[in-house]
N, C-alpha and C positions, 0 to 999 in steps of 0.2 A: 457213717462208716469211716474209720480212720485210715490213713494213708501208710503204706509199709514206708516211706519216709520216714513216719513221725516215731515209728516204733524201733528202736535200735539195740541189737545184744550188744554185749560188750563195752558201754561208755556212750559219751554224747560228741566225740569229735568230728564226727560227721553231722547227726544232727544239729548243731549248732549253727552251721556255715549254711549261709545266705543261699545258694545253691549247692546243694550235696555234687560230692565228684559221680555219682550215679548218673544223675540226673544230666546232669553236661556230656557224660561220654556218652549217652543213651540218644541223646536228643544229636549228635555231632556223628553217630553213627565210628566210634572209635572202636578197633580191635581190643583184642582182650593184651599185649601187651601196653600199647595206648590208654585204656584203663586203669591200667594197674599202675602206669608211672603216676599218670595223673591222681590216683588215690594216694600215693604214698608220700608223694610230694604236699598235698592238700595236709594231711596229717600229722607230720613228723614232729610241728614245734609241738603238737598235741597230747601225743601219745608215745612213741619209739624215736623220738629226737635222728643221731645216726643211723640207728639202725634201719629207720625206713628212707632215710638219705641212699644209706646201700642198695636195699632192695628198689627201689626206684633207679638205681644206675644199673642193678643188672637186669632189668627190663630193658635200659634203655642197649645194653649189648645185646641183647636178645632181640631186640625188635630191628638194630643194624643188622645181624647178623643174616634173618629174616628176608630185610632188603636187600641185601648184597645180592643174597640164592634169587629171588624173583628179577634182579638184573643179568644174572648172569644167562635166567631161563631165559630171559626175552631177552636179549643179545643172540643165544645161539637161534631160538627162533628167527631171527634176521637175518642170519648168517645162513643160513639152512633154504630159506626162501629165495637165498641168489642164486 
């Protein structure tokens, strides 16, 4: 039985690499922003050059932004407990 690894739509830029960025953010337990940097960053000299340069930076604003709200929630939970 073949591996959904080994089967890939769209081109070989993932199958090609020694560890697919699946496989890393799957086994590291990475959010789906965290994934998504890490694929587009994995891919870009491959496939979308800039463009997945881009879309890997607006992950990465999205996944700050993300963190910012879950500081702010557990900061007032702190605040709230005195």
């Amino acid at each position: 039985m073949s591996s959904a690894l080994e089967n890939q739509v769209g081109g070989n830029h993932y199958k090609d690499m020694v560890i697919q960025p699946i496989e890393f953010a799957m086994k590291n337990n990475f959010n789906a922003c965290q994934s998504s940097i890490l694929k587009y960053i994995c891919r870009y000299k491959r496939k979308n050059g800039i463009e997945d340069l881009q879309k890997a930076k607006h992950y990465i604003d999205l996944l700050m932004e993300f963190e910012k709200k879950e500081e702010y929630k557990q900061t007032l939970k702190e605040v709230i407990k005195q």
